[in-house]
C-alpha positions in Angstrom: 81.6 83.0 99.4 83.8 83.3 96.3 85.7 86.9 95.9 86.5 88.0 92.9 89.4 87.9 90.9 91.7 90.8 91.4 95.2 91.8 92.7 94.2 94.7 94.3 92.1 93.2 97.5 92.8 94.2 100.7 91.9 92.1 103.5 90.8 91.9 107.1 91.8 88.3 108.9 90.1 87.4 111.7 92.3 87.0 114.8 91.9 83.2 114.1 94.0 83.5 111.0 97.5 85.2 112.5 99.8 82.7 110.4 97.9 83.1 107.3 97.7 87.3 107.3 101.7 86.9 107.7 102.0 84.7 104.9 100.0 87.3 102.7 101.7 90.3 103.8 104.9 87.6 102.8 103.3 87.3 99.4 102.6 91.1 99.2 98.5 91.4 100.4 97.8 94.6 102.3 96.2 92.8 105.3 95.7 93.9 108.4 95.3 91.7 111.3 95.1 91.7 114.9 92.9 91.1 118.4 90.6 93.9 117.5 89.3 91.8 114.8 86.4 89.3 115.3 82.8 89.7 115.2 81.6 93.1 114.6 85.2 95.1 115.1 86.3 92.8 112.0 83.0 93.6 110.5 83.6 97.4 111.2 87.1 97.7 109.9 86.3 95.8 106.8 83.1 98.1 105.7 85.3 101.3 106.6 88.0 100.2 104.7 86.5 98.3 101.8 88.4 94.8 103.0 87.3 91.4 102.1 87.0 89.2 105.0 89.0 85.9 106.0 87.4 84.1 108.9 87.2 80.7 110.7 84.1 82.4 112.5 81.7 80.2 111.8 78.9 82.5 113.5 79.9 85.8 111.3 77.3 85.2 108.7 74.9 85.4 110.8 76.1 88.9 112.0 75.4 90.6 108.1 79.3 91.1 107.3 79.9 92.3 103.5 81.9 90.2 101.1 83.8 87.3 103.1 85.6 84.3 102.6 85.2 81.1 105.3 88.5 79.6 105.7 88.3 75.7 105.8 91.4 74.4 106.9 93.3 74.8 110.3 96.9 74.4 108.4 98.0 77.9 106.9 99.5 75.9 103.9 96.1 75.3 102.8 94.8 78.3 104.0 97.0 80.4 101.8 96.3 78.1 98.8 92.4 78.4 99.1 92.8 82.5 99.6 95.1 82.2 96.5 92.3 80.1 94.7 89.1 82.2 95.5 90.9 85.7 95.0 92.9 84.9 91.7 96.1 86.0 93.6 100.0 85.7 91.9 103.0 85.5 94.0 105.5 87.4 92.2 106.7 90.4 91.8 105.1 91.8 95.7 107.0 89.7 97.7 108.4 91.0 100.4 106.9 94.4 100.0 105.3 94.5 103.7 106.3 94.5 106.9 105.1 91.1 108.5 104.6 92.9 111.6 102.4 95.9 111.3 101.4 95.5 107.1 102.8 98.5 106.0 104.6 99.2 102.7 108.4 98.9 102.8 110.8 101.2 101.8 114.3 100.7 99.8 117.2 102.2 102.7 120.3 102.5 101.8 123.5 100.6 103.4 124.9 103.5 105.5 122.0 104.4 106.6 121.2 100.5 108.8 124.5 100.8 110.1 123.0 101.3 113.5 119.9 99.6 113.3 121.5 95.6 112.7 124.1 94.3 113.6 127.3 94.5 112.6 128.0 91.0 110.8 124.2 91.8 108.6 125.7 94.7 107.9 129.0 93.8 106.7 127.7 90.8 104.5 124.2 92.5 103.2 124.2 95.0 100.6 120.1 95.4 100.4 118.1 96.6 103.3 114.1 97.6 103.3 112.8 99.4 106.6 109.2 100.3 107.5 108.4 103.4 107.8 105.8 102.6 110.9 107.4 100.2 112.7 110.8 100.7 111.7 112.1 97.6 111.6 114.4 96.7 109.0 114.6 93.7 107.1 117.6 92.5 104.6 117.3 89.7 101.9 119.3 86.7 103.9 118.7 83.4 104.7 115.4 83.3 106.3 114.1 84.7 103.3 115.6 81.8 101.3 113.9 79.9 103.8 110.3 81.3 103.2 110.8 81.5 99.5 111.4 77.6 99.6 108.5 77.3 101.9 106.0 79.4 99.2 107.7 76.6 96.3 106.7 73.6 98.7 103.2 74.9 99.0 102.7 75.2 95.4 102.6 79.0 95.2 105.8 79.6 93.1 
């Protein structure tokens, strides 16, 4: 089932599809993700929170779910290209925005205020740090990000 076109879908993976809800919340997508969701709890939390679906579940159809997407491949590259696809999604200006872990929004934090939380070579050679506000972990703009950013170019999504 297409989706329609919009930048503002939120979406419920399937416990199936781990790598490919961290490569959306890399991307920006508010996804949330986790062993609670197959069958009817993904069902659930995507009717209570008005989520589009993305499942390998071959069975879900027959369960009446609202609007989903069947992912076809195995390999997260594609994956994240046919969600791009279907959805009409741009990687852009939302990456990084969410925590990888838990999905929620991140939050600008100031130097001083991570001097306890990393350690003490990130903080004497980062100057920009983002913390979530659930999870609190705290992320900083360094090499792995360089890393995933290269990643997104080699499978054709920047």
């Amino acid at each position: 089932m297409t989706a329609p076109a919009s930048e503002h879908i939120r979406f419920a993976a399937d416990r199936m599809l781990g790598r490919l809800a961290r490569w959306l919340r890399v991307i920006g997508q508010d996804v949330i993700y986790g062993r609670h969701l197959s069958g009817y709890g993904l069902i659930h939390a995507a009717r209570a929170e008005n989520r589009l679906i993305l499942t390998r579940d071959r069975g879900l159809k027959q369960k009446q779910p609202p609007k989903f997407i069947f992912i076809d491949s195995d390999d997260y590259r594609e994956q994240l290209r046919q969600v791009i696809r279907e959805c009409g999604l741009r990687a852009g200006d939302t990456l990084f925005s969410r925590c990888l872990e838990c999905n929620a929004v991140l939050q600008a934090r100031s130097k001083e205020s991570v001097e306890t939380l990393v350690p003490p070579y990130v903080f004497a050679s980062q100057e920009k740090f983002f913390w979530c506000p659930h999870c609190r972990r705290v992320y900083w703009p360094a090499t792995h990000h360089q890393k995933m950013v290269e990643e997104l170019r080699i499978i054709g999504v920047l």
